[in-house]
C-alpha positions as CSV (number, residue, x, y, z in Angstrom):
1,X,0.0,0.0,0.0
2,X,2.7,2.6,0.9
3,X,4.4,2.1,-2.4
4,X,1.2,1.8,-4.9
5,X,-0.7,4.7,-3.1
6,X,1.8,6.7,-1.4
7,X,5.2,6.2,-3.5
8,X,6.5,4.6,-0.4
9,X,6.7,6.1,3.3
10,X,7.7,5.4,6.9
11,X,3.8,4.5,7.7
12,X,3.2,7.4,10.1
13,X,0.1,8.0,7.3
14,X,-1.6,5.2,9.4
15,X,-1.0,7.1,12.6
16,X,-4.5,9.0,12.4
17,X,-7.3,9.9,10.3
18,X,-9.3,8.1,7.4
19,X,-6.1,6.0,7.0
20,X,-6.1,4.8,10.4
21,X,-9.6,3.4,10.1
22,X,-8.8,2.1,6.4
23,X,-6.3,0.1,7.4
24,X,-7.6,-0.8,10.8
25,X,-10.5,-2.3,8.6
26,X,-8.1,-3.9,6.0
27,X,-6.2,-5.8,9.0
28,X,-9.5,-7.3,10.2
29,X,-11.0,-7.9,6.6
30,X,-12.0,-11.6,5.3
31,X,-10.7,-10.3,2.0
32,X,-13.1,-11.6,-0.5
33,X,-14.8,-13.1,2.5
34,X,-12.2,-15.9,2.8
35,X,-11.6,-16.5,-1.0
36,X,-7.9,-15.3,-2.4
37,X,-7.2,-11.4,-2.7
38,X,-4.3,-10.3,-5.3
39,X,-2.8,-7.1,-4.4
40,X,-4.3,-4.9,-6.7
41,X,-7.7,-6.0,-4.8
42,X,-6.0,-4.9,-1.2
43,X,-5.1,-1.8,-2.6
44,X,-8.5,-0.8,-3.9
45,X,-9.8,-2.0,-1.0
46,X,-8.2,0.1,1.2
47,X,-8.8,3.5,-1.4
48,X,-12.3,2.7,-0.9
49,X,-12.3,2.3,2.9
50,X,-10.6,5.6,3.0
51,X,-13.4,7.2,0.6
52,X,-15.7,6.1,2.7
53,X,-14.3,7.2,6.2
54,X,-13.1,10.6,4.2
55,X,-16.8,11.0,3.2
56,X,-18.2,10.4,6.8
57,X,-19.6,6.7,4.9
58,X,-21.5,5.4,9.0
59,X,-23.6,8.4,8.1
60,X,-24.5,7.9,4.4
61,X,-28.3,7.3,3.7
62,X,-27.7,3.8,2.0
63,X,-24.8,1.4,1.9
64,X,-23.2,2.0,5.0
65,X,-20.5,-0.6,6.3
66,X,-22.7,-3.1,8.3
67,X,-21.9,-4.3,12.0
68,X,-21.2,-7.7,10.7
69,X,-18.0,-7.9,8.0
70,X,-19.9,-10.9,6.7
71,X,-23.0,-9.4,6.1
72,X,-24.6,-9.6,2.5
73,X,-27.4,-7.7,2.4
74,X,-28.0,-5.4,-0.9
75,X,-28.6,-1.8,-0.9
76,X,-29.0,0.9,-3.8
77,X,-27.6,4.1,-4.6
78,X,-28.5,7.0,-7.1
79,X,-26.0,6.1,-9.6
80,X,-25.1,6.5,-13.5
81,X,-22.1,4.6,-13.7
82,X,-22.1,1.7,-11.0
83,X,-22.7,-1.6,-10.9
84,X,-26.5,-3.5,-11.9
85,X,-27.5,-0.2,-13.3
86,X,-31.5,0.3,-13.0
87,X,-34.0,3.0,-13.5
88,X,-37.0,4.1,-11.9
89,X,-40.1,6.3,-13.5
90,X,-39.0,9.4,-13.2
91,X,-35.8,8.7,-15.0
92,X,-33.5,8.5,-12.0
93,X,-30.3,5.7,-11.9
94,X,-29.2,3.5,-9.4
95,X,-26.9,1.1,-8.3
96,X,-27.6,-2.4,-6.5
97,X,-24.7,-3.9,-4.7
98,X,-23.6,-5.1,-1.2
99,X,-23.0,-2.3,1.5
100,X,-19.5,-1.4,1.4
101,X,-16.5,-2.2,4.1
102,X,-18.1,-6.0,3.7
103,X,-16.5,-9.2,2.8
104,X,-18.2,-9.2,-0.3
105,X,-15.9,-8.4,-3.7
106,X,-15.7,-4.7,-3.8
107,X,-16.5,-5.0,-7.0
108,X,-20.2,-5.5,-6.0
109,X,-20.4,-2.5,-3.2
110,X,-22.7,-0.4,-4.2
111,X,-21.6,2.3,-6.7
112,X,-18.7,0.7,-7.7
113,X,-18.0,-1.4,-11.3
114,X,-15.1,-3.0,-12.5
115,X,-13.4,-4.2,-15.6
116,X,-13.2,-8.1,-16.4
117,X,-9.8,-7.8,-14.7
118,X,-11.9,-7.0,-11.4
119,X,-9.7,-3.4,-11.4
120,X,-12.3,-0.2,-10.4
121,X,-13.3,1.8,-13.7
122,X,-16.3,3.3,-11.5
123,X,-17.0,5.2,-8.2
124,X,-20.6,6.5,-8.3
125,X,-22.2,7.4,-5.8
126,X,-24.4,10.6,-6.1
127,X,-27.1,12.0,-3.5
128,X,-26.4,9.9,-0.8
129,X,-25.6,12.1,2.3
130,X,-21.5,12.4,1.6
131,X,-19.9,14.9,3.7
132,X,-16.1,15.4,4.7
133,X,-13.4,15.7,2.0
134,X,-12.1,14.2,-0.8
135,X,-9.1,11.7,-0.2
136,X,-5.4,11.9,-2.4
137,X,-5.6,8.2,-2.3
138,X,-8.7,8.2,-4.9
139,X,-5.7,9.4,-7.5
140,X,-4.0,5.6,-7.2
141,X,-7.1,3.9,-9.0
142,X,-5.6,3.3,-12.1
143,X,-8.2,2.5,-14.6
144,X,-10.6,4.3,-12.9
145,X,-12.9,5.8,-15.7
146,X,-15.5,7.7,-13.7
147,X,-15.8,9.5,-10.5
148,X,-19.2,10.9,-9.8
149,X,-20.0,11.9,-6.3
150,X,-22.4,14.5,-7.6
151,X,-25.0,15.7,-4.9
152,X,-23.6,15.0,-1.5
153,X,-22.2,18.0,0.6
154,X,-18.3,17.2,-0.2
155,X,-16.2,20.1,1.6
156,X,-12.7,20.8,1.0
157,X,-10.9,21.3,-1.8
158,X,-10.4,18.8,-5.1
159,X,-6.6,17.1,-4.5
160,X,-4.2,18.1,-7.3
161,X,-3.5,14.1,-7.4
162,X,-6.3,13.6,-9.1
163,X,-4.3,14.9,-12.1
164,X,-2.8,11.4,-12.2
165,X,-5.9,9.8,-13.2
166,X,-4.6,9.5,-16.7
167,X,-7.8,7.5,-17.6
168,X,-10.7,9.4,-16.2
169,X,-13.5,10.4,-18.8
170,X,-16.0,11.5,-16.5
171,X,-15.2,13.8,-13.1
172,X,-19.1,14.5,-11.8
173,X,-18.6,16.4,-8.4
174,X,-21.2,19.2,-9.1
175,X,-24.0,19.9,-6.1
176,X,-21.5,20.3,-2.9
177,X,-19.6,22.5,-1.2
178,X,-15.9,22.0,-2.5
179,X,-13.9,25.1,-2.1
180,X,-10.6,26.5,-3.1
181,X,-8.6,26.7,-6.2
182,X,-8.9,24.7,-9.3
183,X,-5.3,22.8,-9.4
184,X,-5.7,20.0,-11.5
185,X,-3.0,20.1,-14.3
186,X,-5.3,18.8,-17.1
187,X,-2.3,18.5,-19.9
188,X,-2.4,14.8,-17.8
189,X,-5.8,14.3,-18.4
190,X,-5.9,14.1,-21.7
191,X,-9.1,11.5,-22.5
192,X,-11.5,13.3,-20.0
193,X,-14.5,14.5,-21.8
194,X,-16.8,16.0,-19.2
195,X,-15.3,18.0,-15.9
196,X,-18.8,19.0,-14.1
197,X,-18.1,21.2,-10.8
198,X,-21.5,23.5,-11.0
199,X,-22.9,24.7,-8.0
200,X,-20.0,24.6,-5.4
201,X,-17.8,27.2,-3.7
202,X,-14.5,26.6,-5.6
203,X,-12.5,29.9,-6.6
204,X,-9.4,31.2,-8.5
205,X,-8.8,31.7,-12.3
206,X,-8.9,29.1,-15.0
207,X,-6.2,29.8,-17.1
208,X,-2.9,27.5,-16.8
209,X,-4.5,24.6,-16.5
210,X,-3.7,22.9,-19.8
211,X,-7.2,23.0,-20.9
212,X,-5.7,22.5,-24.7
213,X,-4.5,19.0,-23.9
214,X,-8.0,17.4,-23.1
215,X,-10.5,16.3,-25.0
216,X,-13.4,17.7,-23.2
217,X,-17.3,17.5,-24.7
218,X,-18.9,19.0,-21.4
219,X,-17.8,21.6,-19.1
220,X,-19.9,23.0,-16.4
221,X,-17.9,25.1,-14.4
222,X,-21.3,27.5,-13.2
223,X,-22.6,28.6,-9.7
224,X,-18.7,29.2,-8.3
225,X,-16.8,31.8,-7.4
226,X,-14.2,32.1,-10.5
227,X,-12.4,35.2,-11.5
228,X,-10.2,36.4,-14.2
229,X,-9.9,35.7,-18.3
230,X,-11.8,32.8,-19.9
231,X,-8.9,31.0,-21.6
232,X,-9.5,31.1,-25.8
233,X,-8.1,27.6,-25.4
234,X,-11.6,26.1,-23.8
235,X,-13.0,27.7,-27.2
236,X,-10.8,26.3,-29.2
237,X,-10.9,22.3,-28.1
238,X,-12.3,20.6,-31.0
239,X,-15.2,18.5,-29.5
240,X,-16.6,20.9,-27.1
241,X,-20.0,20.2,-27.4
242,X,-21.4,22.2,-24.0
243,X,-19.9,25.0,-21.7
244,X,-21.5,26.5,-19.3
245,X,-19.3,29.2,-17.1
246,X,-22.3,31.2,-15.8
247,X,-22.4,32.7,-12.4
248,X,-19.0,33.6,-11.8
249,X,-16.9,36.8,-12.0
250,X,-15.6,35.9,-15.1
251,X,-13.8,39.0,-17.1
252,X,-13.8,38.2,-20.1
253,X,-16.2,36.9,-23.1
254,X,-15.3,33.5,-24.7
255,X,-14.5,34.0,-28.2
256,X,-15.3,30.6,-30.1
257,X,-12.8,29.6,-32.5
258,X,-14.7,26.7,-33.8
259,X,-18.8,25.7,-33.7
260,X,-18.6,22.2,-34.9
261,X,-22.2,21.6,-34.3
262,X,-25.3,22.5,-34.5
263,X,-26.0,21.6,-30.8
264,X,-23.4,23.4,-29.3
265,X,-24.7,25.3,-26.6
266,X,-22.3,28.6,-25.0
267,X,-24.2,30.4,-21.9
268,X,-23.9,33.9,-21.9
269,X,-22.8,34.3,-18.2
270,X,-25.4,36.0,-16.8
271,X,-27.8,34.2,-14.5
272,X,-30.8,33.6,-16.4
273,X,-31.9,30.6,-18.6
274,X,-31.1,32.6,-22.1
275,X,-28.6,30.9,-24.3
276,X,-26.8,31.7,-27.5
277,X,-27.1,28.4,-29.6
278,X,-24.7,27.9,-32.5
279,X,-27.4,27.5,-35.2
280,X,-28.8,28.7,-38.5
281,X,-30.8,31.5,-36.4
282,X,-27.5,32.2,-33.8
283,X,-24.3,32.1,-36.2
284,X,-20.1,32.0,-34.7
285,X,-20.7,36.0,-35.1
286,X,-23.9,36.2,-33.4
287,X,-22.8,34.0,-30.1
288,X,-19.4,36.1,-29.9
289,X,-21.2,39.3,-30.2
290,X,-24.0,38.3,-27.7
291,X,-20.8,36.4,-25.5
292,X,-19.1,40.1,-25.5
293,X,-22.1,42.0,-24.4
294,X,-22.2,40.3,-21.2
295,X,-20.4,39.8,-17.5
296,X,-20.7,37.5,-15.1
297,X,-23.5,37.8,-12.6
């Protein structure tokens, strides 16, 4: 664990905190409940057990570690990208799976999916009464493909680490109360196609964040407290389907080097439901002029 999620160490990380319980946990788990655990599966195990203790997991409203290790009782939680996805009628995801911090595979907690290799490509768990902070350790999943924790009240700040997650396509943390600068370096990131932070408290500019290496589709960055230039490279990435920067004190108008499609959408910034659409009726010229009339609200 110290050298796959920590790049080694003396151990004093175990000394208190989330880590302390994960590892407490780990040292008393019936890994696979008594079936054989490779080392990647430890490892994983234990970056969950620290999500959940991070996140506050004995208070979540569904699939909360159990008294009994051994327990397998299912649970569900409102989730897009987990395991045994199902729907209900109004249109609303969710995940069946065991509760986590069991026996059971943690490939089967709810929220969670895995590849055929049984390595996590999925941590989803949206609306389900998260608090606390985000953990480094999430960074050391390496084929993790989506993180979604969307709807919870997250505090803290978003690690820089997660700039190693060299495979995410989806980061969904929009709806909680993260704060503080935006530090991922995104020149790493280079297959994610939708970064969705709306509606928290983060802060700072955008620009220097190797936006020009990704290969973004969605980007909702609105409801914060952002300041400074929009950077032309956000308007210049060649798939951008959707941006929405709205509600911010953002300086400067986004001038849109390419409209690909018809169903681009650009918000104007001001806090309203108005859009400028890149259609027939709303040309490139038309958006840029309507983009430069306006400020952030």
């Amino acid at each position: 664990i110290l050298d796959k999620v920590y790049d080694s160490g003396d151990g004093s990380i175990f000394n208190s905190g989330p880590a302390k319980d994960a590892i407490a946990w780990l040292d008393g788990d019936a890994c696979d409940c008594g079936q054989f655990c490779s080392e990647d599966q430890v490892v994983q195990r234990y970056i969950l057990a620290v999500l959940y203790f991070s996140t506050n997991g004995n208070n979540w409203d569904s699939c909360s570690a159990p008294d009994n290790i051994q327990n397998d009782d299912t649970c569900q939680v409102q989730s897009s990208y987990g395991n045994n996805i199902t729907s209900d009628d109004e249109g609303k995801t969710f995940s069946s799976g065991f509760k986590w911090l069991t026996c059971n595979t943690e490939c089967e907690w709810g929220g969670i999916n895995c590849n055929q290799n049984g390595l996590i490509i999925a941590t989803d768990v949206e609306d389900n009464g998260l608090t606390g902070t985000l953990p480094n350790e999430v960074a050391a999943l390496p084929r993790l493909f989506a993180f979604a924790l969307e709807q919870n009240d997250i505090s803290g700040t978003i690690p820089s680490q997660y700039s190693d997650l060299a495979r995410l396509v989806i980061l969904d943390l929009d709806f909680n109360s993260l704060e503080g600068s935006l530090l991922l370096d995104l020149s790493k990131m280079t297959k994610l196609r939708q970064l969705d932070l709306n509606n928290n408290n983060l802060e700072g500019t955008l620009g220097g964040l190797g936006w020009e290496n990704t290969d973004l589709q969605f980007l909702d960055l609105s409801r914060n407290n952002f300041v400074g230039p929009i950077p032309t490279e956000i308007g210049n990435l060649p798939n951008l389907r959707s941006v929405q920067l709205y509600c911010n004190q953002l300086e400067a108008p986004l001038e849109w080097v390419n409209c690909p499609t018809a169903d681009m959408v650009a918000d104007d910034y001001i806090c309203d439901d108005s859009l400028c659409e890149c259609t027939e009726e709303y040309t490139q010229e038309t958006c840029t002029a309507k983009l430069a009339s306006n400020k952030s609200g």
